[in-house]
N, CA, C and O atoms as a GROMACS GRO file, in nm:
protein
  412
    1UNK      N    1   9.378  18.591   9.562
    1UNK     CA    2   9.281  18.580   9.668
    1UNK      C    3   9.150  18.521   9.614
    1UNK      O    4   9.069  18.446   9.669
    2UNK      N    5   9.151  18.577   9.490
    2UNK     CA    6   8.993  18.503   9.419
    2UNK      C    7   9.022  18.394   9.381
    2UNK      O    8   8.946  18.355   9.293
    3UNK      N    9   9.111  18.316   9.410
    3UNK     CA   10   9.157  18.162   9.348
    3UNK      C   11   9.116  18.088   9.465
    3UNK      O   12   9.031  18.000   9.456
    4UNK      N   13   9.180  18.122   9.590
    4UNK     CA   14   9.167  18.097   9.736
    4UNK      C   15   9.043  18.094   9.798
    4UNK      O   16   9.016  18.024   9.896
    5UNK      N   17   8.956  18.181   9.731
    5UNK     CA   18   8.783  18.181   9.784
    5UNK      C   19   8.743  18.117   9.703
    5UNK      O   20   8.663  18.038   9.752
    6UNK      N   21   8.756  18.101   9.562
    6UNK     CA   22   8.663  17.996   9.475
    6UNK      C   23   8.701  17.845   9.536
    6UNK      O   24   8.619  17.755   9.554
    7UNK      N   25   8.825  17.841   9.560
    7UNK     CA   26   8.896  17.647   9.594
    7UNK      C   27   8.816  17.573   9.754
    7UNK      O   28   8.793  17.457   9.786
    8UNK      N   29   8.786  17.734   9.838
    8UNK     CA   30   8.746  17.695   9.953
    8UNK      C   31   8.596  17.696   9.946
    8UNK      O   32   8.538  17.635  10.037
    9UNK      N   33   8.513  17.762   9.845
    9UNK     CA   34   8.399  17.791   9.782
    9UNK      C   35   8.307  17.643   9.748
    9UNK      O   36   8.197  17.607   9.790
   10UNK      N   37   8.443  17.551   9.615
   10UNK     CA   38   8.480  17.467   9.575
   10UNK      C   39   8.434  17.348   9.695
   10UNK      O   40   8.356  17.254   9.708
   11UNK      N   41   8.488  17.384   9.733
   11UNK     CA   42   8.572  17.255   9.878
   11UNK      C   43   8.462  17.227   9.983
   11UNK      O   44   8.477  17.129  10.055
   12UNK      N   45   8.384  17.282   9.993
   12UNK     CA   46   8.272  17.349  10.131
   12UNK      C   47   8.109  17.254  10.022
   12UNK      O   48   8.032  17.171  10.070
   13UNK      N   49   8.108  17.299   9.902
   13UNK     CA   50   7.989  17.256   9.852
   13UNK      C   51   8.003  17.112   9.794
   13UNK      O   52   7.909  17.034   9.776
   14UNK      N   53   8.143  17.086   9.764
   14UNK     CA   54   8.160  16.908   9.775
   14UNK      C   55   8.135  16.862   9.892
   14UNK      O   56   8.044  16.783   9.917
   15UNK      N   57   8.212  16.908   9.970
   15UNK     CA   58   8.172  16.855  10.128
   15UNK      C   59   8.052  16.813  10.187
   15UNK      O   60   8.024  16.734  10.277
   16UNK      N   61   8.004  16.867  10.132
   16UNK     CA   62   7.821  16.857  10.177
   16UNK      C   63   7.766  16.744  10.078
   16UNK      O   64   7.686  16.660  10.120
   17UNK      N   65   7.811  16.744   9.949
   17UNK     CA   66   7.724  16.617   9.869
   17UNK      C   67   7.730  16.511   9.928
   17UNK      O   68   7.783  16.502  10.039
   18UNK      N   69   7.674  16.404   9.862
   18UNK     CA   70   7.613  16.273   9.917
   18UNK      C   71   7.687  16.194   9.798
   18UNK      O   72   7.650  16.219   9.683
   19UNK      N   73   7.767  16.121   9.815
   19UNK     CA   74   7.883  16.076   9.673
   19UNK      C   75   7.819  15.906   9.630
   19UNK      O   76   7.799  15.841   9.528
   20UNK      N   77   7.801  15.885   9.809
   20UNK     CA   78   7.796  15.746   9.795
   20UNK      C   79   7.606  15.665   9.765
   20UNK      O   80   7.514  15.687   9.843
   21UNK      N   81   7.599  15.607   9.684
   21UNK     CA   82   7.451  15.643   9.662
   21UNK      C   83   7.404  15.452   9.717
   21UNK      O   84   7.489  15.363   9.724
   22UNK      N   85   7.242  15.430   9.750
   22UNK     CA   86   7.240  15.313   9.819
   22UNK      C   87   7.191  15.194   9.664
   22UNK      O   88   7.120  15.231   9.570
   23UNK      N   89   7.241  15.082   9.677
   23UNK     CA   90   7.202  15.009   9.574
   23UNK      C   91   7.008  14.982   9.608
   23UNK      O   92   6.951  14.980   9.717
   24UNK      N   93   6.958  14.967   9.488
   24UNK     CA   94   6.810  14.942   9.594
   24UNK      C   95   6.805  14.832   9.644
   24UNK      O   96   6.717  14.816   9.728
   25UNK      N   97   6.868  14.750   9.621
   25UNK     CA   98   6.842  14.628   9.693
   25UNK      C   99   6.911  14.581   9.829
   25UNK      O  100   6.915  14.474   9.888
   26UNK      N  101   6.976  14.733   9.858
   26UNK     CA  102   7.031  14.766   9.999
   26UNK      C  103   6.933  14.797  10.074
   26UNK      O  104   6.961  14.765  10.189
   27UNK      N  105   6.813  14.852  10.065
   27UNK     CA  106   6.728  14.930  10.137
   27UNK      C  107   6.687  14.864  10.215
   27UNK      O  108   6.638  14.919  10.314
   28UNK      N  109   6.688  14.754  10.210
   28UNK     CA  110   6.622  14.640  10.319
   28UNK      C  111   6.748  14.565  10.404
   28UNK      O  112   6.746  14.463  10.474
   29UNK      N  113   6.820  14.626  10.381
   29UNK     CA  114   6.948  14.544  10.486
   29UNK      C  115   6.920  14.619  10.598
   29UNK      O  116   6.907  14.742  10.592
   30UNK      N  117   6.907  14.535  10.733
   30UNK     CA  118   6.872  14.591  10.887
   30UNK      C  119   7.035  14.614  10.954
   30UNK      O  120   7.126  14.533  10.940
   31UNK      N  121   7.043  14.735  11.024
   31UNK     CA  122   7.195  14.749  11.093
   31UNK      C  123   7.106  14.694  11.275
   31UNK      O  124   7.015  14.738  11.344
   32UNK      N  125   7.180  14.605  11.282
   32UNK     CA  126   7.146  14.558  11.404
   32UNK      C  127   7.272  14.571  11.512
   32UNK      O  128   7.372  14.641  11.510
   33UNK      N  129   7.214  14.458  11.621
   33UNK     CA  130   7.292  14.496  11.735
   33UNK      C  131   7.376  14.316  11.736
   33UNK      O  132   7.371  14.228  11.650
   34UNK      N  133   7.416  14.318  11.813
   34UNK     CA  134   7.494  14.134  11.865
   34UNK      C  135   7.388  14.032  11.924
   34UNK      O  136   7.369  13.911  11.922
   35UNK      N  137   7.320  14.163  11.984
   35UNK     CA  138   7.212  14.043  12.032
   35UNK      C  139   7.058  14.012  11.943
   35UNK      O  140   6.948  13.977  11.987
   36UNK      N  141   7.093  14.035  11.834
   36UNK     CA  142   6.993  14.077  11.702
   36UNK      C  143   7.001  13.943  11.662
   36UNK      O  144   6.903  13.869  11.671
   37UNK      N  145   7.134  13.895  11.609
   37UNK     CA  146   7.135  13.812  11.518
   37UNK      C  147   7.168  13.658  11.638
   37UNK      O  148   7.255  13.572  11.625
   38UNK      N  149   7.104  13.665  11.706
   38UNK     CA  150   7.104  13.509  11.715
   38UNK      C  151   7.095  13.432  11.635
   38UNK      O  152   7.085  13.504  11.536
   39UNK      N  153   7.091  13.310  11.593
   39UNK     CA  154   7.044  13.201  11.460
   39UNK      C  155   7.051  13.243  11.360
   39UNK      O  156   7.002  13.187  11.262
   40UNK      N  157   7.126  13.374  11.353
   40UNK     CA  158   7.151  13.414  11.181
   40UNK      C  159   7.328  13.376  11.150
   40UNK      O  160   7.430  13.396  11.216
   41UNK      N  161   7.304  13.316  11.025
   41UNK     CA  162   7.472  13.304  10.999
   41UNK      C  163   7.605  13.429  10.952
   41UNK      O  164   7.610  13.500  10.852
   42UNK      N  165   7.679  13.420  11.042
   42UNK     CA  166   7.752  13.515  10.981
   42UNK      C  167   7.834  13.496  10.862
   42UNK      O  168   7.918  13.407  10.856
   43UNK      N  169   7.808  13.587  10.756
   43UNK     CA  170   7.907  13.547  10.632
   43UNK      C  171   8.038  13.576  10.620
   43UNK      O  172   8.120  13.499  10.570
   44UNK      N  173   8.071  13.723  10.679
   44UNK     CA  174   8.212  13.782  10.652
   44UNK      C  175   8.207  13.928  10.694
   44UNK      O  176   8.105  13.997  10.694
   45UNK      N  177   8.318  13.966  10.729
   45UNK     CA  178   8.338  14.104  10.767
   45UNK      C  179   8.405  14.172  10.590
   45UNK      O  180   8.478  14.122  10.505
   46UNK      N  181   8.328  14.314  10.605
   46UNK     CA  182   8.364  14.359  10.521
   46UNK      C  183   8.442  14.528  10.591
   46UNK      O  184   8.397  14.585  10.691
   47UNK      N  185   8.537  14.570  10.524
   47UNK     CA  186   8.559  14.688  10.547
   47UNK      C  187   8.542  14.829  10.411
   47UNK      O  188   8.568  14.820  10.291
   48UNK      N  189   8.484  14.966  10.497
   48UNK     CA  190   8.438  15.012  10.347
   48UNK      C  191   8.559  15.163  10.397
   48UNK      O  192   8.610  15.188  10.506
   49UNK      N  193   8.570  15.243  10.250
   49UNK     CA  194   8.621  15.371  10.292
   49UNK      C  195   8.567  15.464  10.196
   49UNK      O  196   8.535  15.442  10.079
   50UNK      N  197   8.560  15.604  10.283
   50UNK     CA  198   8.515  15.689  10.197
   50UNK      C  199   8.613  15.829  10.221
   50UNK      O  200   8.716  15.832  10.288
   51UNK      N  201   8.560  15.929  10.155
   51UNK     CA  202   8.663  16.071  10.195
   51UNK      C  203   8.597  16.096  10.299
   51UNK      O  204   8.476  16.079  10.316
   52UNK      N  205   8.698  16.148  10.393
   52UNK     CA  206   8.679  16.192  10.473
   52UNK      C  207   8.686  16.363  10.515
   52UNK      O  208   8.640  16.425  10.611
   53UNK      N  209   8.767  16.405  10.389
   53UNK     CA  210   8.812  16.557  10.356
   53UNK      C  211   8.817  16.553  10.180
   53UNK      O  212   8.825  16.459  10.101
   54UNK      N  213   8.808  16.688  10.162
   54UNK     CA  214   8.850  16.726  10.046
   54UNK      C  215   8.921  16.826  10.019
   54UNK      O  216   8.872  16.938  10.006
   55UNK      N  217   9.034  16.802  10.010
   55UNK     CA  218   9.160  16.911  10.038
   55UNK      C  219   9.192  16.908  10.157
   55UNK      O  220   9.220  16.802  10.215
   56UNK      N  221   9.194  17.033  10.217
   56UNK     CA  222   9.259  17.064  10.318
   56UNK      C  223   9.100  17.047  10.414
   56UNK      O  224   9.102  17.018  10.534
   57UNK      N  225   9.008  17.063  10.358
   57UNK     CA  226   8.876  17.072  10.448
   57UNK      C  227   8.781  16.982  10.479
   57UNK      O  228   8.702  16.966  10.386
   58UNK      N  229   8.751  16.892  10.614
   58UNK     CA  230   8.735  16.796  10.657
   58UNK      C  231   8.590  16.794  10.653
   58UNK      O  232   8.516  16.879  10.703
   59UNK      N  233   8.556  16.687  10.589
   59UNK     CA  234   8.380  16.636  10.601
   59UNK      C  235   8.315  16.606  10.763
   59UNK      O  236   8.371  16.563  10.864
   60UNK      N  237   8.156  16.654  10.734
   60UNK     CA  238   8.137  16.635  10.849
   60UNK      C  239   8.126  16.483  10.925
   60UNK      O  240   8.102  16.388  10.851
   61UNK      N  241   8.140  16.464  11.041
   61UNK     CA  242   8.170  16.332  11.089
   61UNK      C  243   8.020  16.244  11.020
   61UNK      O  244   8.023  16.147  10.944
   62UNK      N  245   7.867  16.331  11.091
   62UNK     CA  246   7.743  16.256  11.053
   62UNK      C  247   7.736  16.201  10.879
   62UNK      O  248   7.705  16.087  10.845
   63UNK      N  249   7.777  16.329  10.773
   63UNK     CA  250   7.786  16.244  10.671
   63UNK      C  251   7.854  16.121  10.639
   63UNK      O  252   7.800  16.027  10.580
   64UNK      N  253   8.030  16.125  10.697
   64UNK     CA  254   8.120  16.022  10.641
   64UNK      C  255   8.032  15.902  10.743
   64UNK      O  256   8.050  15.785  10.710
   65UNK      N  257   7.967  15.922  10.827
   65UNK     CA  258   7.902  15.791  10.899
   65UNK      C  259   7.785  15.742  10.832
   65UNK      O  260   7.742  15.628  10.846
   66UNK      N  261   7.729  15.842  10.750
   66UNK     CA  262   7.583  15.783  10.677
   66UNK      C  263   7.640  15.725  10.537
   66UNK      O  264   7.561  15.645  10.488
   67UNK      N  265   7.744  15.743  10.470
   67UNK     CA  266   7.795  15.705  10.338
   67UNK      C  267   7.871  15.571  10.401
   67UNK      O  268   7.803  15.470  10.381
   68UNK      N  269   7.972  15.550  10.460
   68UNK     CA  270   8.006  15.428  10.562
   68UNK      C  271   7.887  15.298  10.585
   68UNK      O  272   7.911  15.180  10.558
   69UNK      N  273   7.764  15.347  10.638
   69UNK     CA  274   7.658  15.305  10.678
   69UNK      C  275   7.612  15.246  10.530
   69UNK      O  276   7.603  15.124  10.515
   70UNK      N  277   7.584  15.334  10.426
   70UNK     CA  278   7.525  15.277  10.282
   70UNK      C  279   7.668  15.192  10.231
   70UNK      O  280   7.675  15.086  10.168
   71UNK      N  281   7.701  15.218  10.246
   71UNK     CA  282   7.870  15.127  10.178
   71UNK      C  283   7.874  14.968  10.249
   71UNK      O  284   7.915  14.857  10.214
   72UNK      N  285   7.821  15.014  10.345
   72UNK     CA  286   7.818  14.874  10.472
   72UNK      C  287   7.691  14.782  10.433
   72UNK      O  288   7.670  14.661  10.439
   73UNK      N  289   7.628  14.879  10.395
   73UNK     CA  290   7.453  14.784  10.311
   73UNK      C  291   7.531  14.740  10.175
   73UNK      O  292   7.529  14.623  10.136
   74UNK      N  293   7.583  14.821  10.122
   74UNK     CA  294   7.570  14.798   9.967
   74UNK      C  295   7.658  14.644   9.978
   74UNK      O  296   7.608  14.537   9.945
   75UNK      N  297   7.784  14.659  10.027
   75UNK     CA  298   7.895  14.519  10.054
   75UNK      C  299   7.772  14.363  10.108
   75UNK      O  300   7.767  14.241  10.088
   76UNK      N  301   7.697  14.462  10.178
   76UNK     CA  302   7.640  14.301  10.254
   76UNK      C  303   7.518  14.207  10.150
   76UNK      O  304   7.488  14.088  10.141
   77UNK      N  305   7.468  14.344  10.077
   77UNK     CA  306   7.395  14.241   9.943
   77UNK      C  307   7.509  14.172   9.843
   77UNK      O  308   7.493  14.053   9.815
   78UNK      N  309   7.607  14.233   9.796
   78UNK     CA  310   7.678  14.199   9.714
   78UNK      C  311   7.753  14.039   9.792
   78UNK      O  312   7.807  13.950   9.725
   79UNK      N  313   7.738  14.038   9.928
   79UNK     CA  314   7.804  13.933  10.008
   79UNK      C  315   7.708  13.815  10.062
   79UNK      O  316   7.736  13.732  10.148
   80UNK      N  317   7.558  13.833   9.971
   80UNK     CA  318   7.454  13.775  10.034
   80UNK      C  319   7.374  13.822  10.167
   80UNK      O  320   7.294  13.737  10.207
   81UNK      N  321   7.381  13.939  10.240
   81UNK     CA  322   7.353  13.930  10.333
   81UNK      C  323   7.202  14.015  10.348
   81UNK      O  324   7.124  14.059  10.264
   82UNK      N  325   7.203  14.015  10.475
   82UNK     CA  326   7.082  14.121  10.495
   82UNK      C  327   7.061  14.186  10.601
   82UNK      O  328   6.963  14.248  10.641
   83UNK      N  329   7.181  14.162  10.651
   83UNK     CA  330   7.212  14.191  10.817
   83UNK      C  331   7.322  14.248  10.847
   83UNK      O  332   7.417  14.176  10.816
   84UNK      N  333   7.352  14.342  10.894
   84UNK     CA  334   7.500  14.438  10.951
   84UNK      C  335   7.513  14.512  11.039
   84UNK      O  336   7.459  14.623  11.037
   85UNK      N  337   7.599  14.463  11.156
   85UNK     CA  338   7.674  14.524  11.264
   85UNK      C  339   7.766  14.579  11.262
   85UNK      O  340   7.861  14.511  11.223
   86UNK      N  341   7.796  14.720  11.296
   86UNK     CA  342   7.928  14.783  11.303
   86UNK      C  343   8.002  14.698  11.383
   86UNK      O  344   7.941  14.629  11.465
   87UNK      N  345   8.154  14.687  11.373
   87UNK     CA  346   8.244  14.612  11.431
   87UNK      C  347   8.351  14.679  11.470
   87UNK      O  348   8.431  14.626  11.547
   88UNK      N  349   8.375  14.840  11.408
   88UNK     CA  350   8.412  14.943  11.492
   88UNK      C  351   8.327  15.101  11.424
   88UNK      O  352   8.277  15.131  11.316
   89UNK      N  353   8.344  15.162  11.540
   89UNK     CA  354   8.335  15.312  11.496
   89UNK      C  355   8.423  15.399  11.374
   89UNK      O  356   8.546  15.396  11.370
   90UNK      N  357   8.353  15.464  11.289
   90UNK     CA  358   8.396  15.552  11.235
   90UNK      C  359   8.523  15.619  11.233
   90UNK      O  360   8.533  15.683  11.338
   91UNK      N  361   8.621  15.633  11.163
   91UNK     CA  362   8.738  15.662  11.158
   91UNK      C  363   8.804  15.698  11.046
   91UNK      O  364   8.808  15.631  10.942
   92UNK      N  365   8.851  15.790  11.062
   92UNK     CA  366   8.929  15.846  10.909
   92UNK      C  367   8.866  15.812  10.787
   92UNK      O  368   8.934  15.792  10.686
   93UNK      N  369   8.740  15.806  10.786
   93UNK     CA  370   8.669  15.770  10.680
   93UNK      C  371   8.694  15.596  10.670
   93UNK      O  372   8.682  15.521  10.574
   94UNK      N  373   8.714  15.581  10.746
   94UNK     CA  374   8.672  15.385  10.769
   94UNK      C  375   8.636  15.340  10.831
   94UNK      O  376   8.648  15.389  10.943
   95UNK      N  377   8.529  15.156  10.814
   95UNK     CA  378   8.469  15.118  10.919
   95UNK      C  379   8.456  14.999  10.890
   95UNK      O  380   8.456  14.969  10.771
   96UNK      N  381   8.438  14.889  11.002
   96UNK     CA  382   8.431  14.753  10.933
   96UNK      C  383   8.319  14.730  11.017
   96UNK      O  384   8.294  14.782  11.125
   97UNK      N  385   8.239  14.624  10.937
   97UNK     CA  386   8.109  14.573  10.986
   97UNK      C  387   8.144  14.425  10.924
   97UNK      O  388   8.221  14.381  10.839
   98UNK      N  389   8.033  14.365  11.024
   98UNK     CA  390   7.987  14.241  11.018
   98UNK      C  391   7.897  14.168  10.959
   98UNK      O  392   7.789  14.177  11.016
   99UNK      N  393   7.896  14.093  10.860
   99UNK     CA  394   7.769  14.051  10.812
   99UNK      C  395   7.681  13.975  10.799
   99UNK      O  396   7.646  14.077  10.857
  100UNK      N  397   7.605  13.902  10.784
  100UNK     CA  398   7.484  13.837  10.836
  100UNK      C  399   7.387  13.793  10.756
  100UNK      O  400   7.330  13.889  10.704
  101UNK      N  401   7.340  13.680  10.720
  101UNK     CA  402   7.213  13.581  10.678
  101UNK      C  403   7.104  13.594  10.794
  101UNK      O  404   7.114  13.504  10.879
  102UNK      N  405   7.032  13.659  10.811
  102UNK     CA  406   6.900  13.639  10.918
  102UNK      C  407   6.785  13.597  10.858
  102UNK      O  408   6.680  13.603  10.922
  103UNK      N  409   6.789  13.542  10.708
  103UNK     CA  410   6.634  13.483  10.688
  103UNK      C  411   6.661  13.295  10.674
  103UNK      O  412   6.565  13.220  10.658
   0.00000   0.00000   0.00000
């Protein structure tokens, strides 16, 4: 039983960390809308994944969407960009966005 409370103990305080960390030169990538990027070029869709559980015990939805969200910045510098639209919602710990030249 004390194996079973430490694993779920375990499981509950990973859950909560923050794994995915932002590059700094993400900090300035804008998540916009469709009608944002007029005259900006689009470069490429990227798709990112993260955990969504650990073990048997499921992360909360707002985190796996804010680590998604930095994963979605971090891809769009590494892709040139500076600009990113979700292209779907959140899901099983995946999401694809759109990316974007707006200067």
């Amino acid at each position: 039983m004390k194996k079973l409370s430490l694993l779920i103990l375990i499981a509950t305080v990973a859950s909560a960390c923050t794994w995915v960390k932002t590059d700094p030169s993400a900090e300035d990538v804008v998540v916009g809308r469709e009608g944002n990027v007029r005259g900006c070029e689009k470069l490429s869709e990227t798709n990112v994944k993260v955990a969504d559980s650990v073990g048997p015990i499921s992360r909360s939805d707002e985190k796996v969407a804010s680590e998604l969200l930095t994963l979605g910045k971090n891809e769009a510098v590494n892709l040139g960009g500076d600009t990113i639209i979700p292209k779907t919602k959140p899901e099983d710990g995946r999401q694809t966005f759109i990316v974007y030249s707006c200067q």
